[in-house]
C-alpha positions in Angstrom: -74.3 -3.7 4.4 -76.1 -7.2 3.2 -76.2 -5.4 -0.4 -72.6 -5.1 -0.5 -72.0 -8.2 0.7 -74.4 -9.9 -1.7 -72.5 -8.2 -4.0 -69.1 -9.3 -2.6 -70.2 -13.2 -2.6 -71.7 -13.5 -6.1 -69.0 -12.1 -7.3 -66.8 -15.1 -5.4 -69.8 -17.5 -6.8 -68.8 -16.1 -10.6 -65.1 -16.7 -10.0 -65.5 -19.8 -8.0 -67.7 -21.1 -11.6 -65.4 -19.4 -14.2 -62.4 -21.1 -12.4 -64.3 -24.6 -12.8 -65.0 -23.9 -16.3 -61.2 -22.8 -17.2 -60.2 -26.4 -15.3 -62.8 -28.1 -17.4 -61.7 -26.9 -20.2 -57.3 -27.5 -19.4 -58.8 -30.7 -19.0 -60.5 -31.3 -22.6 -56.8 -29.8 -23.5 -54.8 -32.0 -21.7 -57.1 -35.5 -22.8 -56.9 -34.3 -26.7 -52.9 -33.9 -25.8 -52.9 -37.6 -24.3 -55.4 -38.7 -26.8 -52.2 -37.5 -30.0 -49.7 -38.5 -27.6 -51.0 -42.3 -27.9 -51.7 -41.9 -31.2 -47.9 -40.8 -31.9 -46.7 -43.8 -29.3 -49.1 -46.0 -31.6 -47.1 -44.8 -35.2 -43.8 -45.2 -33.5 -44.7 -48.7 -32.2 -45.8 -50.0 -35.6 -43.1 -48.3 -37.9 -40.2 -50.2 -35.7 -42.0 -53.6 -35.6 -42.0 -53.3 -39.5 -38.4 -52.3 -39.4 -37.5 -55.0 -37.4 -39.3 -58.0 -39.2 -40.7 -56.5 -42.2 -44.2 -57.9 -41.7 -46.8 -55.6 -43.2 -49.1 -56.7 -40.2 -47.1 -54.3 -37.8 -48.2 -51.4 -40.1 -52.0 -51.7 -39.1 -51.4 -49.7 -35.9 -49.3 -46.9 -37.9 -52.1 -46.2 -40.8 -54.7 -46.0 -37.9 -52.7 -43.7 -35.9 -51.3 -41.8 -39.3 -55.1 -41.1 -40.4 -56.0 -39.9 -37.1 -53.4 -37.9 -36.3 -54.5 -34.6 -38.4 -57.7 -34.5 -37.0 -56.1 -35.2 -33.3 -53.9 -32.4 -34.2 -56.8 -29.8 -35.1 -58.7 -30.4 -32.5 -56.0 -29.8 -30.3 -55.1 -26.5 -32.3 -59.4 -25.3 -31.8 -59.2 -26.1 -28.1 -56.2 -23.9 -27.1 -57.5 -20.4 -26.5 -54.8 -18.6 -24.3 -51.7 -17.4 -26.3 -49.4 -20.2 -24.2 -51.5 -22.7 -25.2 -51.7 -21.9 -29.2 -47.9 -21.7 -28.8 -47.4 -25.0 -27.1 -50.2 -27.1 -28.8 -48.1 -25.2 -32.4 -45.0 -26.3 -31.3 -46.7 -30.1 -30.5 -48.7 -30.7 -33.9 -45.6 -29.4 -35.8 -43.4 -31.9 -33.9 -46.0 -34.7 -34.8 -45.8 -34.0 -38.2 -42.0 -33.8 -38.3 -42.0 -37.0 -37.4 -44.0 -38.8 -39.5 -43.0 -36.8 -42.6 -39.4 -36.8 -42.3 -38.7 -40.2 -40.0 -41.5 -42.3 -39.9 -42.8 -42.4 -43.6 -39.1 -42.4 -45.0 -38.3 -45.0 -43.3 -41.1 -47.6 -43.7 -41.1 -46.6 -47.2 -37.2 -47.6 -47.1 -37.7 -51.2 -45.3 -39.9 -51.9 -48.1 -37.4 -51.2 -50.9 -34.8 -53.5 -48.7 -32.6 -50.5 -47.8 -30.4 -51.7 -45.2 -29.5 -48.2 -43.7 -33.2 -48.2 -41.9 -31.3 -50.8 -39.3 -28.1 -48.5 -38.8 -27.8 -47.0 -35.2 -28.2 -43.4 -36.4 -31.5 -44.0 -38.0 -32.5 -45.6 -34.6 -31.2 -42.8 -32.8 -32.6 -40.1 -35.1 -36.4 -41.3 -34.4 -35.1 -41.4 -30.4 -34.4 -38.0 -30.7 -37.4 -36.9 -32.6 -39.6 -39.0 -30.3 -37.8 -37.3 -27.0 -38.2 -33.8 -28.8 -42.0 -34.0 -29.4 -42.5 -35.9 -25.6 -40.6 -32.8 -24.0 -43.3 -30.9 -25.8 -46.3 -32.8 -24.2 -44.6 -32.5 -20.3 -44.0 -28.8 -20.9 -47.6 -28.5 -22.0 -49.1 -30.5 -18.9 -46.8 -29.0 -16.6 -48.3 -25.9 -17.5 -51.7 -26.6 -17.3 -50.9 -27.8 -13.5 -49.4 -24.5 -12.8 -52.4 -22.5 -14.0 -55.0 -24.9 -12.1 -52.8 -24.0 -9.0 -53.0 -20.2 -9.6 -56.7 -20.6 -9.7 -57.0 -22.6 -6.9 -55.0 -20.2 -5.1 -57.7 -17.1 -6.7 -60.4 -19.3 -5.5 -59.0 -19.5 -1.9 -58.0 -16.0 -1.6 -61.6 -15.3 -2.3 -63.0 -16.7 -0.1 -60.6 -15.5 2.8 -61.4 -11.9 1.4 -65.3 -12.8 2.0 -64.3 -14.1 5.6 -62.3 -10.7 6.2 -64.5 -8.2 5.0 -68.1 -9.7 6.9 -68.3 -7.0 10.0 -69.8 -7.5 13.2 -73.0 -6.4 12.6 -76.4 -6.7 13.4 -76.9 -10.4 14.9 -79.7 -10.6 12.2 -77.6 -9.6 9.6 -74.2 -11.6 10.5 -76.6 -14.7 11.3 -78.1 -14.2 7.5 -75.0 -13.5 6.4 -73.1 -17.1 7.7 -75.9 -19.0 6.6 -75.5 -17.8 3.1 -72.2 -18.1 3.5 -72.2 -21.7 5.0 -75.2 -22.6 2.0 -72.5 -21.2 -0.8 -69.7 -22.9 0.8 -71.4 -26.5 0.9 -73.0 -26.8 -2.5 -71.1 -24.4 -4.6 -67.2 -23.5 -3.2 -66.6 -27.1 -1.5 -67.8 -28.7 -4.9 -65.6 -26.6 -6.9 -62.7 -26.9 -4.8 -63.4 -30.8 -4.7 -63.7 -30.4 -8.6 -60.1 -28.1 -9.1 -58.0 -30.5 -6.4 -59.8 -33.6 -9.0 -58.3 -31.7 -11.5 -54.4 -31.3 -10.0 -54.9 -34.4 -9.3 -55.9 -35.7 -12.9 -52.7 -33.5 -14.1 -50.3 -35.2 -12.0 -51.1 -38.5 -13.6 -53.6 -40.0 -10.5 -56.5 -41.2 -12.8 -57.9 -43.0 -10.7 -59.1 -39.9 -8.7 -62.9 -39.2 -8.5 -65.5 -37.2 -6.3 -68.4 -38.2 -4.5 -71.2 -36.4 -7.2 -72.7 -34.9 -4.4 -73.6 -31.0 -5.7 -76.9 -29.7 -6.8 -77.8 -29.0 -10.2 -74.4 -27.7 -12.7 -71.9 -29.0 -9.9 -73.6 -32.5 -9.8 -73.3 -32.2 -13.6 -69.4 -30.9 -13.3 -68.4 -33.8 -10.9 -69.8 -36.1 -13.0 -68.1 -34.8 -16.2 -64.8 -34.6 -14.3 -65.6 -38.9 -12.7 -66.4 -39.4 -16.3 -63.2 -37.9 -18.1 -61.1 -39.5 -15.5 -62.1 -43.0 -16.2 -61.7 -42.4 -19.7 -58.5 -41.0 -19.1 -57.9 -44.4 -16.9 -58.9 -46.5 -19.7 -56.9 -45.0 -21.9 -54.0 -44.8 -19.8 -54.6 -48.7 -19.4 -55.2 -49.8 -22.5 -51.9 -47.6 -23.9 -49.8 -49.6 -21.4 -51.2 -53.3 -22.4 -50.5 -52.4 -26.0 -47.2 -50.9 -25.0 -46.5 -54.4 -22.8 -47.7 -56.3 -25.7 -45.5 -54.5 -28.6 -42.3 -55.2 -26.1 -43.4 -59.0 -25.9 -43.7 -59.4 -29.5 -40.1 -57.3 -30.4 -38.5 -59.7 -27.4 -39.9 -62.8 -29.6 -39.5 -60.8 -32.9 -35.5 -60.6 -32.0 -35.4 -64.0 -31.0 -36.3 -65.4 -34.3 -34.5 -62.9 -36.8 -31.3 -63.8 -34.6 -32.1 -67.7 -36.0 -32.6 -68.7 -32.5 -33.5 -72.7 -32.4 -37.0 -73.5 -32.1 -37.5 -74.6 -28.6 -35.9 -71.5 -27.3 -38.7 -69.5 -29.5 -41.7 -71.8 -28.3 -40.3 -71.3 -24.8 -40.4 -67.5 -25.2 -43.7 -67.5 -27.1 -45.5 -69.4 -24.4 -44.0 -66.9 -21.3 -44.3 -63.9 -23.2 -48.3 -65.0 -24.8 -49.1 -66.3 -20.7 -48.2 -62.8 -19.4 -49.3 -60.2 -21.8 -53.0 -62.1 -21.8 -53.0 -62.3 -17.9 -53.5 -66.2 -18.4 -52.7 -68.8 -16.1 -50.8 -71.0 -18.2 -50.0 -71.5 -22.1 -49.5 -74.9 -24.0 -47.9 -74.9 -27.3 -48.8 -78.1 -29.2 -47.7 -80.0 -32.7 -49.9 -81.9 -34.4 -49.1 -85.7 -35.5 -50.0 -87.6 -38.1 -51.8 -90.4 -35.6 -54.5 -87.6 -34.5 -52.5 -87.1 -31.3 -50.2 -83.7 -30.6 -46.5 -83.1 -28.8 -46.2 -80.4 -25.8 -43.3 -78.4 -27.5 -43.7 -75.6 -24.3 -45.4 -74.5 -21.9 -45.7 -72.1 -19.2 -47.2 -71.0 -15.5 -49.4 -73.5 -13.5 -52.3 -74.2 -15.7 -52.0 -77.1 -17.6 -48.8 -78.5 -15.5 -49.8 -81.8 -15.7 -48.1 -81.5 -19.6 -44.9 -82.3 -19.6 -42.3 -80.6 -22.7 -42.3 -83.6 -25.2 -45.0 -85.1 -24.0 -47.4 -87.2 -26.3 -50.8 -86.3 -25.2 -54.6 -88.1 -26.5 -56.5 -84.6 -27.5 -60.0 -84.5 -25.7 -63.4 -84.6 -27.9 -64.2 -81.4 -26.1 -60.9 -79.5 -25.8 -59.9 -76.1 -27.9 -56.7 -78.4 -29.3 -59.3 -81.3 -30.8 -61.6 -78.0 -31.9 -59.1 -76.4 -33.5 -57.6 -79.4 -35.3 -61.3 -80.4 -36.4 -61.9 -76.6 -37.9 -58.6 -75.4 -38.3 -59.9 -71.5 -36.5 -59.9 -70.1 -33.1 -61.2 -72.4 -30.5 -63.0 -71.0 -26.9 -64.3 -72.6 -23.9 -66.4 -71.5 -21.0 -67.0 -72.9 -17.7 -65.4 -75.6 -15.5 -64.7 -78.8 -18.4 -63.1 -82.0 -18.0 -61.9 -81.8 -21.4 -59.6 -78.1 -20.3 -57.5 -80.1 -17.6 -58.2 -79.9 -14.1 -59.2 -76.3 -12.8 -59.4 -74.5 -15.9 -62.4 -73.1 -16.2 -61.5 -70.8 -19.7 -59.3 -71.5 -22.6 -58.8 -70.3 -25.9 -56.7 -72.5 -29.0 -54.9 -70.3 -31.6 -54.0 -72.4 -34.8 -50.2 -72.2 -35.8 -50.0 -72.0 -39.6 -46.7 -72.8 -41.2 -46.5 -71.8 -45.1 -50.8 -72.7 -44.7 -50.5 -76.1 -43.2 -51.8 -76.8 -39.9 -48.6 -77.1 -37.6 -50.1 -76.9 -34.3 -52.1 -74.9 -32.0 -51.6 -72.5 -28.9 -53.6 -72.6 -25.9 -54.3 -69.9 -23.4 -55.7 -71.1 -19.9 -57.5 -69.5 -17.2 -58.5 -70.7 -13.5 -60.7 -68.1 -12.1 -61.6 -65.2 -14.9 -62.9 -65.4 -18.5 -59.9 -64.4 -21.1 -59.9 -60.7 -22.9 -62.9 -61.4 -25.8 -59.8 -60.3 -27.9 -57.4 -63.1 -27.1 -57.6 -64.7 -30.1 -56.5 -61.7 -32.1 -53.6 -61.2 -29.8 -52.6 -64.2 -30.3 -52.3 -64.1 -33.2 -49.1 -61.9 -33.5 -47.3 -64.4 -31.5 -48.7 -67.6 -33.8 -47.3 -65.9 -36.8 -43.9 -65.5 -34.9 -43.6 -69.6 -34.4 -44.8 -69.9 -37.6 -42.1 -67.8 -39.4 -39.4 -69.4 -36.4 -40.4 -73.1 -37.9 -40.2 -72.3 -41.5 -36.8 -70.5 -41.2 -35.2 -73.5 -39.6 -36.9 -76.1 -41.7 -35.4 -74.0 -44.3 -32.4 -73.9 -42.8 -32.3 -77.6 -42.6 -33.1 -78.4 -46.2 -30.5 -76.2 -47.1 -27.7 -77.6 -44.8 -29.2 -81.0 -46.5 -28.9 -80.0 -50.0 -25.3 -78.9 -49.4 -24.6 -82.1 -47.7 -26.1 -84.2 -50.7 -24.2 -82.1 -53.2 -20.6 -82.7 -50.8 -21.5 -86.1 -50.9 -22.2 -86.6 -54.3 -19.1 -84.9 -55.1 -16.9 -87.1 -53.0 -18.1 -90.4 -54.1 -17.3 -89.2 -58.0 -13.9 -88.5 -57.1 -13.5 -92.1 -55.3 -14.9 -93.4 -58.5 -12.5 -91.7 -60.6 -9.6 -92.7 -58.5 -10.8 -96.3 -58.8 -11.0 -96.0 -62.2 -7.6 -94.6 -63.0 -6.1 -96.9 -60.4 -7.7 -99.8 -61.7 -7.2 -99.4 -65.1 -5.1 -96.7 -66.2 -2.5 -96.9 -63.8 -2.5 -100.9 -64.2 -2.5 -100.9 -67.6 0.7 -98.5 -67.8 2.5 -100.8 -65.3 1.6 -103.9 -67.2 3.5 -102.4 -70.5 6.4 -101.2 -68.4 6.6 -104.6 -67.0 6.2 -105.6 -70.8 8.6 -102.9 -72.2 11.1 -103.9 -69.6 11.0 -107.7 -70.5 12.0 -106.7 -74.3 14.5 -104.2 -73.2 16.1 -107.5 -71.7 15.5 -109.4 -75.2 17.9 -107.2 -77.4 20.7 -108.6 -78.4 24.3 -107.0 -77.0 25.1 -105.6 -80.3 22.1 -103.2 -80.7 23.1 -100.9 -77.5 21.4 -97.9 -79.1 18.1 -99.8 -78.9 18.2 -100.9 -75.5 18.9 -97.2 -74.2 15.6 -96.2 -76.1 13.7 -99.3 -74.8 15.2 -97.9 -71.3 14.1 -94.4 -71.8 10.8 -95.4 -73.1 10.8 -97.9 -69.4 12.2 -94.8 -67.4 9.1 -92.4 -68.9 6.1 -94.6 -68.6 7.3 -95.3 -65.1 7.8 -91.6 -64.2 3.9 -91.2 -65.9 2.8 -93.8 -63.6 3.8 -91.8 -60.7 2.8 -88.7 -62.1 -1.3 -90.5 -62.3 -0.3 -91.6 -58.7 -0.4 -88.1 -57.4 -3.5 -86.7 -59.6 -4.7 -89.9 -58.8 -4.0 -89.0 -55.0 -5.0 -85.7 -55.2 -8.6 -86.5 -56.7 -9.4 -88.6 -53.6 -6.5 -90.6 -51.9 -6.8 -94.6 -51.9 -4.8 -94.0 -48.4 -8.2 -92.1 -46.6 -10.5 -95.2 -48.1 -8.5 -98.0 -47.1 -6.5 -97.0 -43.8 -8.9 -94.3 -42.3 -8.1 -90.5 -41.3 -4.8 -91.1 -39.5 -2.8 -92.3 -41.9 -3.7 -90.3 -44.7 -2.9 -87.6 -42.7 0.6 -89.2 -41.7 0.8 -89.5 -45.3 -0.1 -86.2 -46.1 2.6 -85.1 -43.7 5.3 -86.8 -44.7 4.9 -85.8 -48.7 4.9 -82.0 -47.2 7.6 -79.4 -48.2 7.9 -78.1 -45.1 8.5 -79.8 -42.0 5.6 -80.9 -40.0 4.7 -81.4 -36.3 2.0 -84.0 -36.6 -0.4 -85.0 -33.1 -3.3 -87.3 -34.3 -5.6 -88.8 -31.5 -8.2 -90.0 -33.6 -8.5 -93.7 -32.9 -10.8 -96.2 -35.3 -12.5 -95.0 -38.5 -15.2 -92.1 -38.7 -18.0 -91.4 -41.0 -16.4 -91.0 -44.8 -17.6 -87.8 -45.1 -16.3 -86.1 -41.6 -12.5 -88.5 -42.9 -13.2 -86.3 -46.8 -13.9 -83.2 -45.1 -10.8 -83.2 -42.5 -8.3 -84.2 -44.8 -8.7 -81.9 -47.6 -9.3 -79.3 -44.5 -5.8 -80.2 -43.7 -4.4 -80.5 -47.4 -5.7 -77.4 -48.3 -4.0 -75.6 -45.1 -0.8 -77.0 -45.9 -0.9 -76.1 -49.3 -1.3 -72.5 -48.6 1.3 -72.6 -46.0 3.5 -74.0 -48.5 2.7 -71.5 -51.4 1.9 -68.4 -49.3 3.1 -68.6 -45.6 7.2 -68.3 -45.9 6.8 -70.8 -42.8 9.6 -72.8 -41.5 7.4 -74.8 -39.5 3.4 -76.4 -39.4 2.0 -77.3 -36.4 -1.2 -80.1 -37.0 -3.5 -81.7 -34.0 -6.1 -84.0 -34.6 -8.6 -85.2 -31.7 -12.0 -86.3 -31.2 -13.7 -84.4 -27.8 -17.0 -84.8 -26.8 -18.1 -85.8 -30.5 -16.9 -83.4 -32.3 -13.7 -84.0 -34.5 -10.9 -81.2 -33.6 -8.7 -80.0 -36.7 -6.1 -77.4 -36.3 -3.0 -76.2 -38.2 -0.8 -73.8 -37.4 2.6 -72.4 -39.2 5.1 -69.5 -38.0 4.7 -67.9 -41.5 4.0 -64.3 -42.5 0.2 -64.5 -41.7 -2.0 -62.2 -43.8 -4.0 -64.9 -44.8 -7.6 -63.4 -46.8 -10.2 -66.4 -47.7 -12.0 -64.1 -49.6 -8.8 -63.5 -52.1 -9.1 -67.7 -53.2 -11.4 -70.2 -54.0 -10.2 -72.7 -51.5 -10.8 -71.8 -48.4 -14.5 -70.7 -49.2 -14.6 -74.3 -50.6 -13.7 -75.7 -47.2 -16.0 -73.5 -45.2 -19.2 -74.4 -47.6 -17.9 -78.7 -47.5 -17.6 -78.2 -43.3 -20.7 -75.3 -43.0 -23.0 -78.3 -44.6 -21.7 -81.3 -42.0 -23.3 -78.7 -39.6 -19.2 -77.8 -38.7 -17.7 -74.8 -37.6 -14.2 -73.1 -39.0 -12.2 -69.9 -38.0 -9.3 -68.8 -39.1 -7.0 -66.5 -37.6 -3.9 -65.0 -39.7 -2.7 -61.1 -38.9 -0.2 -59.7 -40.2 3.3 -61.4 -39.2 1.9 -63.7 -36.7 1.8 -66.3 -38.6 -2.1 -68.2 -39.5 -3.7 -70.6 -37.7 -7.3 -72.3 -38.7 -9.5 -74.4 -36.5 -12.5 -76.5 -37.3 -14.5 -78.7 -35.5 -17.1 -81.5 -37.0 -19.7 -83.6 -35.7 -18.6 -87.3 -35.9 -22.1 -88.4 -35.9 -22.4 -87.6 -39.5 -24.5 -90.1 -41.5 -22.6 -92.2 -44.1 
């Protein structure tokens, strides 16, 4: 009787162990699973920073993950051992590889060569799918996994209820011996295990922060701590997967922000909240450098550091990251409670912003109570590169928009010089000998008729040349816009048109010359077409200044259709308003007559 049921409960002791080892082992499974998983999240995270701002830097987490990935892969393929698990872990590596071959590598290798098809939705949504494919893959594989450790748990249990039913009544020596064998198995190797397999659902449903009290006696001491030990590693990773993932969606936020040519403080604004919360600081201070040694607050965010205004001029301290960072031009960190950091702060780290390698300005990251990550400066990085590329676009922006007001300019003021010119000499000189011609065409004698009617002629053609260098004359820059201001040279303009014209001007005094240039051969030009092109009975002009910006818009009941790409003039206009830092639309379908709109800052300089 105790034979057999020494027989019956080592036999429970050898599947109570074999079911630990199985678990152990969907465990290794599952981690090197999780372990490729992040290592595909990592590849797919770099390749669409890249395609988003084509910064080589984003590809450093995609070659990591790209030469890891194989040897992931075959270690997952070597751990599988049942046929459902060969299958599964198949169908994962090959989905892996998919990816990278046919999406992933295609594509960077296309943003690199410029291809502008990388951007397109489909693209996007092809490397969704692909993604979504191989992720169904991993859940099917973990889901799995938890459905075996239940069927084993469930073996385990039925075990032991088979032990319980099948101990007789027997002797009282024998049942006594018998329960305490059973009670000594039960509390140092059946509890444990069952401790260790409900660890283990527990692990599988994504509770990593599950551990057991490492309790057992020799193998089970070593399995529980094997099982505390993959789970925080399982925790870490989990952890450290979701800051990078955080971090990756802070950068695109700020990556968008500055390919959409966002302006600068809305950037540094961004930069500072985004930076603050993906380092778990307590405040960020962005900071330019000026000339004097002193620096302006161009953002900041949270509580640390509040006494800093935006655009406030602030004296750097001797002992602060922003005076370290300006003296060195590196990273910057401080330890421990300092005057220097600004109240509370007891840890702060200064990231230098370099724009096209000049020192712009720095970033500072604060703390109150804990120590920043030992990596802060290297995160931080990411986001100083962002400002830096945020201030270079606009400065280039702004030396463009200069250029192409310094060309406009330049270009009016010749064609005021020419009409000077012609009206001051070659248009007086031709009235002075018509004047002249006239005076002899008085002079000739009654009896040489034939004469006087060429004198006449001669007087009647210089005078109709005169008029004829009036309107080129006109057309290169009108004396009217010089001398009388933007009103009446549009009045002017107006009344010299072939079609009628319903004229509203409220546009009182004079405004800067180049704004008067810009709107009247806005206005010129829209009549012109109108007049050439439009079949329009009617033009409908307004004229106001609002809120300091100058108005313009003309409308006709023509036979719309109106293309600026099919002329020259239009694009002329755009480019002469575009570089005054103006606006225009135009609107002209088909039978609905056109209608153009434009609106420029009167604050121009002269």
């Amino acid at each position: 009787m105790d034979g057999v049921l020494l027989v019956v409960l080592l036999r429970e002791g050898i599947g109570e162990r074999e079911t630990a080892q199985l678990a152990r082992h969907s465990q290794e499974v599952l981690s090197s699973a999780s372990r490729l998983e992040r290592l595909l999240v990592d590849a797919e995270s770099g390749g669409r920073g890249f395609m988003l701002t084509g910064e080589e830097r984003f590809l450093e987490p995609w070659n990591t993950a790209c030469a890891a990935i194989p040897a992931e892969s075959a270690n997952l393929l070597r751990l599988s051992d049942t046929p459902e698990q060969k299958d599964q872990s198949r169908r994962i590596t090959q989905g892996v590889e998919s990816y990278l071959v046919e999406y992933s590598v295609p594509m960077v290798d296309a943003v690199r060569h410029n291809d502008p098809s990388v951007r397109s939705v489909e693209a996007i949504d092809e490397g969704k799918r692909r993604m979504d494919v191989v992720r169904a893959e991993f859940e099917h594989l973990d889901q799995t996994e938890r459905g075996v450790a239940v069927v084993r748990d469930e073996q385990a249990t039925a075990t032991a209820a088979l032990v319980e039913v099948t101990v007789p009544v027997g002797v009282a020596v024998a049942v006594l011996l018998i329960l305490l064998f059973v009670g000594y198995l039960t509390r140092t190797v059946i509890r444990p295990v069952r401790r260790v397999a409900a660890m283990a659902d527990r692990l599988a449903g994504g509770e990593l922060t599950a551990r057991i009290p490492e309790s057992g006696a020799a193998e089970i001491r070593t399995l529980e701590h094997s099982f505390n030990r993959m789970g925080r590693s399982l925790q870490q990773n989990r952890d450290e997967l979701t800051r990078l993932a955080d971090e990756q969606a802070a950068l695109r936020r700020v990556a968008t922000l500055v390919a959409h040519a966002e302006p600068p403080p809305t950037v540094f604004t961004a930069v500072a909240k985004e930076a603050g919360r993906v380092l778990g600081a307590d405040g960020t201070r962005l900071l330019h450098y000026e000339a004097d040694g002193t620096a302006t607050v161009v953002a900041r965010w949270g509580a640390a550091g509040s006494d800093m205004s935006v655009g406030a001029r602030v004296t750097l301290d001797a002992g602060g990251v922003a005076a370290e960072v300006l003296r060195t031009g590196e990273p910057a960190r401080f330890e421990g409670p300092a005057a220097a950091l600004g109240g509370a702060v007891s840890s702060a780290v200064g990231v230098p912003i370099l724009v096209e390698g000049a020192l712009w300005g720095v970033m500072n990251a604060l703390s109150t109570d804990e120590p920043l990550p030992e990596d802060a400066e290297d995160r931080f990085a990411n986001f100083t590169d962002l400002v830096a590329t945020a201030i270079a676009n606009t400065q280039a922006r702004f030396d463009l928009t200069a250029s192409r007001a310094r060309v406009v300019a330049a270009a009016d003021e010749t064609r005021r010089r020419i009409e000077r010119d012609l009206h001051d000499g070659i248009q007086q000189r031709l009235v002075s000998l018509a004047l002249d011609l006239r005076t002899v065409e008085a002079g000739v004698p009654a009896e040489l008729p034939e004469l006087r009617a060429e004198l006449s002629e001669v007087a009647f053609g210089l005078a109709a040349t005169v008029d004829e260098l009036r309107e080129i004359s006109r057309g290169i820059h009108p004396a009217i816009l010089s001398e009388g201001g933007l009103g009446p040279a549009l009045r002017a303009l107006a009344r010299r048109s072939a079609i009628p014209v319903e004229l509203d001007v409220q546009v009182e005094g004079r405004l800067a010359p180049p704004v008067e240039v810009a709107a009247y051969y806005t206005v010129a030009e829209a009549l012109a077409n109108a007049t050439k092109h439009a079949q329009a009975s009617v033009v409908r002009f307004e004229a106001a200044v609002l809120e300091d910006r100058l108005h313009i818009s003309v409308r006709d009941d023509g036979v719309g259709g109106a293309d600026p790409a099919r002329g020259s003039g239009l694009i002329g206009l755009t480019d002469r308003i575009e570089a005054l830092e103006g606006r225009v639309t135009l609107a002209s379908p088909p039978g609905g007559g056109t209608s153009l709109q434009a609106e420029l800052p009167i604050g121009v300089a002269e």
